[in-house]
N, CA, C and O of each residue as an XYZ file, in Angstrom:
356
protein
N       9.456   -140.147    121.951
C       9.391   -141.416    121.253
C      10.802   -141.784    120.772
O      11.476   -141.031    120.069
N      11.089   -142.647    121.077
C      12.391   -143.257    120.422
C      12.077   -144.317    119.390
O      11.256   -145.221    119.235
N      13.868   -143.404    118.291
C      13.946   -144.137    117.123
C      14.531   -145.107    117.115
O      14.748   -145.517    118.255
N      14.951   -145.769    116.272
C      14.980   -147.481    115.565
C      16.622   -147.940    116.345
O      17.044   -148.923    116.956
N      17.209   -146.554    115.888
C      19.062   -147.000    116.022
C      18.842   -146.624    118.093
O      19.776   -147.061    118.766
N      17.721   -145.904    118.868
C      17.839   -145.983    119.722
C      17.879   -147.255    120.568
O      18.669   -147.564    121.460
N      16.722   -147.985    120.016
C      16.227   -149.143    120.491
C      16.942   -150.451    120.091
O      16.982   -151.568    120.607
N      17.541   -149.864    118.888
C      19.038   -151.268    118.888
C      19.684   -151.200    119.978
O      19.595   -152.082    120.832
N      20.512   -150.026    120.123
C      21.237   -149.141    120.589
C      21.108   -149.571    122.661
O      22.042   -149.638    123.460
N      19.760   -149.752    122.893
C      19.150   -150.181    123.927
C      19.237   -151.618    125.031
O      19.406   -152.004    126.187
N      18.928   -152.062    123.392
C      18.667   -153.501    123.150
C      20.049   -154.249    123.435
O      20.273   -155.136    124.259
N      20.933   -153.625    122.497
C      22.589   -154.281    122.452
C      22.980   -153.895    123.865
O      23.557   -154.726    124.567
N      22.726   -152.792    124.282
C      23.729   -152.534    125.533
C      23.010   -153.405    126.840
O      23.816   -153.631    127.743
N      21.587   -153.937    127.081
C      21.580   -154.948    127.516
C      21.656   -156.372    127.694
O      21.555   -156.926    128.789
N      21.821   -156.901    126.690
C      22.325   -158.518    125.806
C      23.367   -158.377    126.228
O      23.772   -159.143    127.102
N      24.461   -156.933    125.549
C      25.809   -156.972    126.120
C      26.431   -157.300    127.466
O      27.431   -157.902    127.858
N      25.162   -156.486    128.134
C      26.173   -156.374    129.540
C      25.909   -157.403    130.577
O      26.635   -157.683    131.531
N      24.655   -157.978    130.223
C      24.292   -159.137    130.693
C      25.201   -160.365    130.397
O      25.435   -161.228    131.243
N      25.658   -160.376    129.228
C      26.357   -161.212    128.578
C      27.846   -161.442    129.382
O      28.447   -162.408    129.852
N      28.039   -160.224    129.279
C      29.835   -159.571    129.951
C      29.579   -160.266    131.490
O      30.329   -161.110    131.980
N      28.464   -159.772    132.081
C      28.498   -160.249    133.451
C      28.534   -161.532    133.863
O      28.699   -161.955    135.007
N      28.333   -162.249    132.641
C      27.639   -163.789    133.114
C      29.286   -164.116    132.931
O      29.858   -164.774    133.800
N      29.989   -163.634    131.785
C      31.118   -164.560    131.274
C      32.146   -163.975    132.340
O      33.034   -164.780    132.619
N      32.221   -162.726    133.010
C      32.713   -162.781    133.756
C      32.728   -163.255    134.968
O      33.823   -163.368    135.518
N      31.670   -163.594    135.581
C      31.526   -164.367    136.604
C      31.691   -165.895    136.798
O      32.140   -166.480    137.784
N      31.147   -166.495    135.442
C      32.316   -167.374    135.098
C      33.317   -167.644    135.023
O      33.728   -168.732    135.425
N      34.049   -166.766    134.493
C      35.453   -166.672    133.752
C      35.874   -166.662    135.877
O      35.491   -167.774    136.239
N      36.197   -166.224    136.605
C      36.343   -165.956    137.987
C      36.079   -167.145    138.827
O      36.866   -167.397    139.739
N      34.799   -168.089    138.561
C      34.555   -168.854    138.792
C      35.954   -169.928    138.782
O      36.819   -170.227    139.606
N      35.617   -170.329    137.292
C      37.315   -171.244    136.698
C      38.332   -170.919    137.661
O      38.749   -171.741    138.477
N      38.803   -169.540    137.567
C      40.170   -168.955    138.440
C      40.044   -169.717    139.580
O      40.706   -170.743    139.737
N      39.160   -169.260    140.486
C      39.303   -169.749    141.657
C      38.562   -170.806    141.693
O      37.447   -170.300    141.819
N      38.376   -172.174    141.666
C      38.142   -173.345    141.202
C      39.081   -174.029    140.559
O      39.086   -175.260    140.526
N      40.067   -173.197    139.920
C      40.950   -174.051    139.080
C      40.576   -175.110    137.976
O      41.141   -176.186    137.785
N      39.473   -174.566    137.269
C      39.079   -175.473    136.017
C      39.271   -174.652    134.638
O      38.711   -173.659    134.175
N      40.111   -175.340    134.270
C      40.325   -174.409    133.097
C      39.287   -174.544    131.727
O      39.284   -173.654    130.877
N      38.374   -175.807    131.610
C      37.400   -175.574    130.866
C      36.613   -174.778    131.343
O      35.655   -174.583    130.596
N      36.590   -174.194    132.318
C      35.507   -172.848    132.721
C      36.099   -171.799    132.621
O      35.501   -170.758    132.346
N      37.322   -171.851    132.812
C      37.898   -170.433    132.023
C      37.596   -170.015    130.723
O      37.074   -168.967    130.342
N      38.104   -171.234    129.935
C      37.818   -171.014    128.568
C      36.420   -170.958    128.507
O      36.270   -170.348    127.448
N      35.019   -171.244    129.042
C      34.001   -170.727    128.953
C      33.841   -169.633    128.606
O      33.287   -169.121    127.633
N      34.816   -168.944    130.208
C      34.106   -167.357    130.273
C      34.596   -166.491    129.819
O      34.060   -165.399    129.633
N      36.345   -166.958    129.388
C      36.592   -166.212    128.324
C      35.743   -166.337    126.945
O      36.199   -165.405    126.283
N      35.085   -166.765    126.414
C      34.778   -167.316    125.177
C      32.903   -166.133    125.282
O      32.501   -165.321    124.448
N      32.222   -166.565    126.640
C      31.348   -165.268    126.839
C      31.405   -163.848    126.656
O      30.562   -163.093    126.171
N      32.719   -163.577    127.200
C      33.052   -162.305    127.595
C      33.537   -162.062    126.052
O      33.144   -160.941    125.728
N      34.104   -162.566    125.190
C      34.268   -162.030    123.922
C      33.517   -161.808    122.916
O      33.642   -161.044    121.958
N      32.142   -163.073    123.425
C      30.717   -163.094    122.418
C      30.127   -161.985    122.974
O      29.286   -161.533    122.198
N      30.249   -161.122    124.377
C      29.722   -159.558    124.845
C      30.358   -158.823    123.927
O      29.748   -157.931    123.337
N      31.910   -159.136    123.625
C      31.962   -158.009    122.963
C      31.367   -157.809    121.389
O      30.892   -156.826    120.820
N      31.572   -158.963    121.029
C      31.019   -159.228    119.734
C      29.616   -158.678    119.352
O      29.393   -158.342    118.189
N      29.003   -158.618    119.981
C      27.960   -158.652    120.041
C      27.698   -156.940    120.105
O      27.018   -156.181    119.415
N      28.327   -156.801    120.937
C      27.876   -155.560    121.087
C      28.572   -154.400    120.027
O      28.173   -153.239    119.937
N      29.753   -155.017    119.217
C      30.027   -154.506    117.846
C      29.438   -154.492    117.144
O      29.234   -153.438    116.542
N      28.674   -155.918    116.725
C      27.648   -156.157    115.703
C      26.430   -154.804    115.711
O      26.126   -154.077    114.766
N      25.982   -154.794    116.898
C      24.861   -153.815    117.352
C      25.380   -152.501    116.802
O      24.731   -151.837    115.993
N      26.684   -152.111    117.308
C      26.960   -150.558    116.337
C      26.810   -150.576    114.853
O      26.502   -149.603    114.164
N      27.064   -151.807    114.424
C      27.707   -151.714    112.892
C      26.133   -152.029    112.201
O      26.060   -151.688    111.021
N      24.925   -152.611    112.766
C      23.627   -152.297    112.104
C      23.365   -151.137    112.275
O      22.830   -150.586    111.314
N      23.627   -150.259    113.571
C      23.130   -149.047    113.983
C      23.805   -148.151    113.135
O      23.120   -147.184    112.803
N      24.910   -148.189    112.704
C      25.922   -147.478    111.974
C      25.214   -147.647    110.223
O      24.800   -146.671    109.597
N      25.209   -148.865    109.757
C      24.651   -149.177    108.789
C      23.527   -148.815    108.413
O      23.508   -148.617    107.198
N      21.891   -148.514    109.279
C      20.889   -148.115    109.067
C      21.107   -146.380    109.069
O      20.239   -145.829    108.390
N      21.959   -145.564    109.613
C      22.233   -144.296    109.504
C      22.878   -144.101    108.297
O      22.600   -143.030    107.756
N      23.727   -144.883    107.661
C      24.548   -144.839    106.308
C      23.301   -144.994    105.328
O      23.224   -144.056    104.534
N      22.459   -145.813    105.218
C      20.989   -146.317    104.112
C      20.406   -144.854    104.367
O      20.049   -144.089    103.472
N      20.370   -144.593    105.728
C      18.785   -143.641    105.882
C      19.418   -142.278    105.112
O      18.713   -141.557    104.406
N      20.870   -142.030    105.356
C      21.335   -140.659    104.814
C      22.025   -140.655    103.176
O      22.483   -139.742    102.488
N      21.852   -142.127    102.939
C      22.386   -141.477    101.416
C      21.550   -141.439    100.508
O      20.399   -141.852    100.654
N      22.179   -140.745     99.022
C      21.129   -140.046     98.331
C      20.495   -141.719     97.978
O      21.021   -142.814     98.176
N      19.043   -141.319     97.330
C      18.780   -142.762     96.719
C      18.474   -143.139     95.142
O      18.000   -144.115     94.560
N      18.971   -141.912     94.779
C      19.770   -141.529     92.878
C      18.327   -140.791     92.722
O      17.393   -140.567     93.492
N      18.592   -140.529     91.393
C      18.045   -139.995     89.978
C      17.244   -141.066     89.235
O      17.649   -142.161     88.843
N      16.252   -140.628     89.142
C      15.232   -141.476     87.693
C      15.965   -141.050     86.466
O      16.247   -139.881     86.202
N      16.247   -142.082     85.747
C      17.158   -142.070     84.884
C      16.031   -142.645     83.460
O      15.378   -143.669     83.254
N      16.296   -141.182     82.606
C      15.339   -141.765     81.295
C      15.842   -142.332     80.158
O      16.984   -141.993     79.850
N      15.296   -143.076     79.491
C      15.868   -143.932     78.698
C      16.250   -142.896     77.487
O      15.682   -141.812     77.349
N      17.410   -143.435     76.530
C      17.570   -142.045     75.328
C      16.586   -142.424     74.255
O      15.990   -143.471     74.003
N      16.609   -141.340     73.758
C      15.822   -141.410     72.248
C      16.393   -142.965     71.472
O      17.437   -143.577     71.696
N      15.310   -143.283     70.538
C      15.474   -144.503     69.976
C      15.613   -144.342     68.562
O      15.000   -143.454     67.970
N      16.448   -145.215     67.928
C      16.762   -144.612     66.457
C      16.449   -146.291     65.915
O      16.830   -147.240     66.601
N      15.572   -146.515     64.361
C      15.532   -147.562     64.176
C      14.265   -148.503     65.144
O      13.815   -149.595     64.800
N      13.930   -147.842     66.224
C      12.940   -149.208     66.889
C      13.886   -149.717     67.795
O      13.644   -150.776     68.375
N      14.900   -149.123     67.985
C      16.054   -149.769     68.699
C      16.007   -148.843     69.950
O      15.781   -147.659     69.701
N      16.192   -149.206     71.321
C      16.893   -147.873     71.974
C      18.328   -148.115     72.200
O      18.934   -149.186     72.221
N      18.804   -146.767     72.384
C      20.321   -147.269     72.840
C      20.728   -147.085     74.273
O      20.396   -146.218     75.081
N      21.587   -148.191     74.395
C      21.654   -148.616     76.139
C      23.450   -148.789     76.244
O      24.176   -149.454     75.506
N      23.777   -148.050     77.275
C      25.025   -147.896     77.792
C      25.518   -149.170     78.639
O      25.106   -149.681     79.680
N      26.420   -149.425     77.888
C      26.622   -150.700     78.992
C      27.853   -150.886     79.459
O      28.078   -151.790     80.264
């Protein structure tokens, strides 16, 4: 059974590479065509692959940072003097 950061992990590397392929085949397109608004397309794809596929580490990275740190101490309130308690601030 696969876990959560697998299936990001999964997920991103196909969006990604799908992504990469399209903007590169674009981006190639422009070249040989000589249109430079299609260059700048596929450059502009090929960087949202990469983007993208950063983003995907840095949740995957992020849900391993939540899942492994401590998640504190129950913290009791102090004795009360007066009807008052006293609170650290």
């Amino acid at each position: 059974m696969m876990n959560s950061r697998m299936k990001i992990l999964n997920a991103t590397k196909l969006a990604g590479s799908i992504t990469l392929l399209t903007g590169i085949m674009i981006f190639l397109y422009g070249v040989v065509s000589g249109l430079n608004s299609v260059i700048g397309i596929g450059i502009g794809a090929i960087v949202g692959a990469v983007m993208f596929f950063i983003m995907g580490m840095f949740f995957i990275a992020t849900e391993e940072m939540v899942e492994n740190t401590d998640k504190g101490m129950e913290i009791a309130p102090n004795k009360y003097r007066n009807g008052l308690y006293l609170v650290k601030r």
